[in-house]
C-alpha positions as CSV (number, residue, x, y, z in Angstrom):
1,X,-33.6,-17.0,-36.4
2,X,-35.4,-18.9,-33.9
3,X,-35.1,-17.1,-30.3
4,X,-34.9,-19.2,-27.7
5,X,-38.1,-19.2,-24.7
6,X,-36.9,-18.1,-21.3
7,X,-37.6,-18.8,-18.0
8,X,-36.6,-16.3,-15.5
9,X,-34.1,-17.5,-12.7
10,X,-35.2,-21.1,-13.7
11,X,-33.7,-22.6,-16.0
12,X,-36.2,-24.9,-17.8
13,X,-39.8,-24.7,-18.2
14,X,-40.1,-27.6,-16.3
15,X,-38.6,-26.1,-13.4
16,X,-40.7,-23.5,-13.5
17,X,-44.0,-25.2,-13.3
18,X,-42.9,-27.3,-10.8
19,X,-42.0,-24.3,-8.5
20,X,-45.7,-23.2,-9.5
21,X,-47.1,-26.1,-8.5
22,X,-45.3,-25.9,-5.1
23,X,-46.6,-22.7,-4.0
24,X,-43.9,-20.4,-5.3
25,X,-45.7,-16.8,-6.0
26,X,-42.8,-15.7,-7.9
27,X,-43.2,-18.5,-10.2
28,X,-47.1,-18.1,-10.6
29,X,-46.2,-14.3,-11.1
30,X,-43.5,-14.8,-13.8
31,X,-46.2,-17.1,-15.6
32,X,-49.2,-14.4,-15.5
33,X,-47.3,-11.8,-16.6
34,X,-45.3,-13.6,-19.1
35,X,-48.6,-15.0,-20.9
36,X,-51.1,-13.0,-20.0
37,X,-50.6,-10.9,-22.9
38,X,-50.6,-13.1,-25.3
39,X,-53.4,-15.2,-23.8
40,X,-55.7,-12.1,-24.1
41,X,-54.7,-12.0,-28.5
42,X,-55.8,-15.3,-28.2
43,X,-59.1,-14.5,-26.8
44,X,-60.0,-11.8,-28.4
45,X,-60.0,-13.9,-31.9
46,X,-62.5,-15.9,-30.6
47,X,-65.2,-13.2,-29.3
48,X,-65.7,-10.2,-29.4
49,X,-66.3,-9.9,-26.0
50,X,-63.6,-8.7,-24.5
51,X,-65.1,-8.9,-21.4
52,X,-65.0,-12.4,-21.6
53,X,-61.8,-13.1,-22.6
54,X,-60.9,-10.6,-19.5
55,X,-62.8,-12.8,-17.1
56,X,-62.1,-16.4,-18.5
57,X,-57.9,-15.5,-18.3
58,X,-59.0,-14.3,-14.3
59,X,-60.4,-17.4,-13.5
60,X,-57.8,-19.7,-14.8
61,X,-55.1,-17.9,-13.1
62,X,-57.2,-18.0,-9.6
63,X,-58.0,-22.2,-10.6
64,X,-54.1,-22.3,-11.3
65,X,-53.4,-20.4,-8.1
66,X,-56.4,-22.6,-6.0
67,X,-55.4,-25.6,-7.3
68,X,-52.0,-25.8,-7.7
69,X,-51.2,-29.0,-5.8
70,X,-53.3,-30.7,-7.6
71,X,-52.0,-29.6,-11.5
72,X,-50.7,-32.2,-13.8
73,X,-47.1,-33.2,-13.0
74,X,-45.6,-33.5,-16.6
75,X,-46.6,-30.9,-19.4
76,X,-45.8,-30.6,-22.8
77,X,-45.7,-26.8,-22.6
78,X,-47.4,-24.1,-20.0
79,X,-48.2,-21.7,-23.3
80,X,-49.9,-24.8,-25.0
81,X,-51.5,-25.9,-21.5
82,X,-52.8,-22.3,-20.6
83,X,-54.0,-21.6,-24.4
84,X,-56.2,-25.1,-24.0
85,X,-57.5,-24.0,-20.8
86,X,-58.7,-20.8,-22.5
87,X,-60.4,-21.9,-25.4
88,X,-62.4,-24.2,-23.2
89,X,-63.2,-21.6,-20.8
90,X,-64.0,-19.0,-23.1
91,X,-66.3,-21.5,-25.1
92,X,-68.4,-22.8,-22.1
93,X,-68.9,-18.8,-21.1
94,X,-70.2,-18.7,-24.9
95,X,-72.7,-21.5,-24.5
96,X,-74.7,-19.4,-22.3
97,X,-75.2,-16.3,-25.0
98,X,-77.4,-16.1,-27.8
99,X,-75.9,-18.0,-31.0
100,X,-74.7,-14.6,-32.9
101,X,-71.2,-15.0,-31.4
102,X,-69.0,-13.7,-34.4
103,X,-65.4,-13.8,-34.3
104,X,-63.9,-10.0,-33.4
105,X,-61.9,-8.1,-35.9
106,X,-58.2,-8.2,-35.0
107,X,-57.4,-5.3,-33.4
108,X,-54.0,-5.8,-31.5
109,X,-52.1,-2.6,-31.6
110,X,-49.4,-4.8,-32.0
111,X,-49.6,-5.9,-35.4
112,X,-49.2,-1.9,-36.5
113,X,-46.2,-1.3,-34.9
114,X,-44.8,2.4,-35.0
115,X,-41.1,3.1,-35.5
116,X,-40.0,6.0,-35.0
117,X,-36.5,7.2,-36.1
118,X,-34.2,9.3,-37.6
119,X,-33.1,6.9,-40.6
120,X,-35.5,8.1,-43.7
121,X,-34.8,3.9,-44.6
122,X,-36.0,2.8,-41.3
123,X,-39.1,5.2,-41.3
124,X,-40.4,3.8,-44.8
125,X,-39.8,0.6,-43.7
126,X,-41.8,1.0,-41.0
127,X,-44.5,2.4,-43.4
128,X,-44.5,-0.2,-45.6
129,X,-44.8,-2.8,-42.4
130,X,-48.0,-0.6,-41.4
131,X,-50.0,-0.8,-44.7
132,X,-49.2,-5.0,-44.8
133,X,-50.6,-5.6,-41.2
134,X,-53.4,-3.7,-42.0
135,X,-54.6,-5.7,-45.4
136,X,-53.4,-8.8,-44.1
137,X,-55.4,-7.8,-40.6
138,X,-58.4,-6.8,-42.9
139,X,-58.1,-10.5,-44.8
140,X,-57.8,-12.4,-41.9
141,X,-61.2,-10.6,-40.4
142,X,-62.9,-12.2,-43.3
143,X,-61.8,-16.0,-43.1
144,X,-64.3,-18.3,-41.3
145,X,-63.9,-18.5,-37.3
146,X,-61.7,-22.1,-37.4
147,X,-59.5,-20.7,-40.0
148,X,-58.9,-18.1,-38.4
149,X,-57.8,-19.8,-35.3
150,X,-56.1,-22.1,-36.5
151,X,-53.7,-19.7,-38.9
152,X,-53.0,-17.6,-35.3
153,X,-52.2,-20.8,-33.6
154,X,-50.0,-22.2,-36.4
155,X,-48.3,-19.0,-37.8
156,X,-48.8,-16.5,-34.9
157,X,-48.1,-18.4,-31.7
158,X,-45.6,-21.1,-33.4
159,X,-48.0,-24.1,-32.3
160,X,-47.4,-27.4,-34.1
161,X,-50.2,-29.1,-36.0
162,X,-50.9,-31.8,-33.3
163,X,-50.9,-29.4,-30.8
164,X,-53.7,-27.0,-32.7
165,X,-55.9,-30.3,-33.0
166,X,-55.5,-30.9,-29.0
167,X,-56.2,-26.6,-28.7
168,X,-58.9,-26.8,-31.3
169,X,-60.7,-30.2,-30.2
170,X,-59.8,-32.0,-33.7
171,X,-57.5,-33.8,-35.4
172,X,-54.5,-33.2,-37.4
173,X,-56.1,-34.1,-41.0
174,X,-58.8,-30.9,-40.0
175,X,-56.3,-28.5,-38.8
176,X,-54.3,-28.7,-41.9
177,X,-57.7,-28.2,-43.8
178,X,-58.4,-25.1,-41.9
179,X,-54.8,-23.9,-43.1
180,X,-55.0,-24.8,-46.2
181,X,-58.4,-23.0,-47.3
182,X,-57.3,-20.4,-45.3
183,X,-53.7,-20.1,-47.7
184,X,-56.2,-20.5,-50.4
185,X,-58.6,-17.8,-49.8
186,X,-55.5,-15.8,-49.4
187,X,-53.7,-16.8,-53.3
188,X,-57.0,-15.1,-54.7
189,X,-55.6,-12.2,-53.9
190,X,-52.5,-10.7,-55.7
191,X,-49.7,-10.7,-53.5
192,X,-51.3,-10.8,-50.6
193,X,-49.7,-14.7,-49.9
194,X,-46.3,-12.8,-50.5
195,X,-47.4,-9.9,-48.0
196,X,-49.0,-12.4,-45.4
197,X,-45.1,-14.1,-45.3
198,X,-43.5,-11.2,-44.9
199,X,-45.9,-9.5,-42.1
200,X,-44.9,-13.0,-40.0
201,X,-41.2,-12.5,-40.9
202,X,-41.2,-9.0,-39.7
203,X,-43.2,-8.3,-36.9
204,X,-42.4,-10.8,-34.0
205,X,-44.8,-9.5,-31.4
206,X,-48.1,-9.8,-34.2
């Protein structure tokens, strides 16, 4: 079931960055805290320092803030625009450290998910969610850096293919490369395709 994205009190995204870009804190608010989260997942699957993707997600939010009369009128999406911003950021912070950058180990609490309840069912279930985000987090800490970001942009964060090429700097025929020896690497592996499907279908805050 696909959820629908909400806005606060306004009622289309559009809306909402256009409040933004007129000065409206409670818009600029509503957008930090709404992303911010998620921005910071993002990030930390591109370095390992978190300290980075700490700072990078501070500065765009004060450029946002700074600059707000001057943002771009008409955009596609503020997750897609604030993700791009990101990646950019975080990869001109890079260019000034030595070239041993590796990508981190995904370690968001929130693909392990702990439920607790009185149902015996629920409880196993829960188990059983536990031990498949921790292969599937184990497998995707050994795929290559641009796989890896592109399978969290595509399956993670719900991104089309053109818009992981505009993220990612390439085009479409590359993204779907990335995915597809990423898929591949996992088939190698008993199950673990089967496992990697179900971990998306069940945990909708990985």
């Amino acid at each position: 079931m696909v959820v629908k994205d909400t806005f606060g009190r306004w009622e289309t995204e559009r809306q909402l960055w256009l409040a933004l870009r007129q000065g409206d804190e409670q818009a600029f608010t509503f957008i930090f805290e709404k992303y911010h989260r998620t921005l910071y997942n993002y990030g930390c699957k591109l370095t390992t320092h978190t300290a980075v993707t700490e700072d990078a997600i501070q500065d765009i939010f004060i450029d946002i803030w700074r600059l707000r009369a001057n943002l771009t009128e008409n955009i596609s999406s503020i997750k897609f625009y604030l993700y791009r911003a990101l990646r950019r950021r975080i990869h001109q912070t890079l260019d000034k450290y030595p070239a041993t950058e590796e990508i981190s180990d995904i370690t968001d609490p929130e693909i392990m998910p702990f439920s607790f309840s009185d149902s015996q069912t629920m409880l196993i279930e829960s188990e059983s969610n536990l031990l498949r985000a921790q292969r599937i987090k184990e497998l995707l800490a050994q795929l290559p850096e641009r796989q890896l970001e592109a399978i969290t942009l595509r399956y993670f964060d719900e991104f089309s293919i053109a818009e992981i090429g505009q993220i990612m700097g390439v085009n479409e025929k590359s993204v779907r490369n990335f995915l597809y020896k990423a898929l591949t690497a996992f088939r190698q592996t008993q199950n673990v395709i089967i496992n990697f499907l179900l971990i998306i279908c069940s945990l909708s805050n990985f």
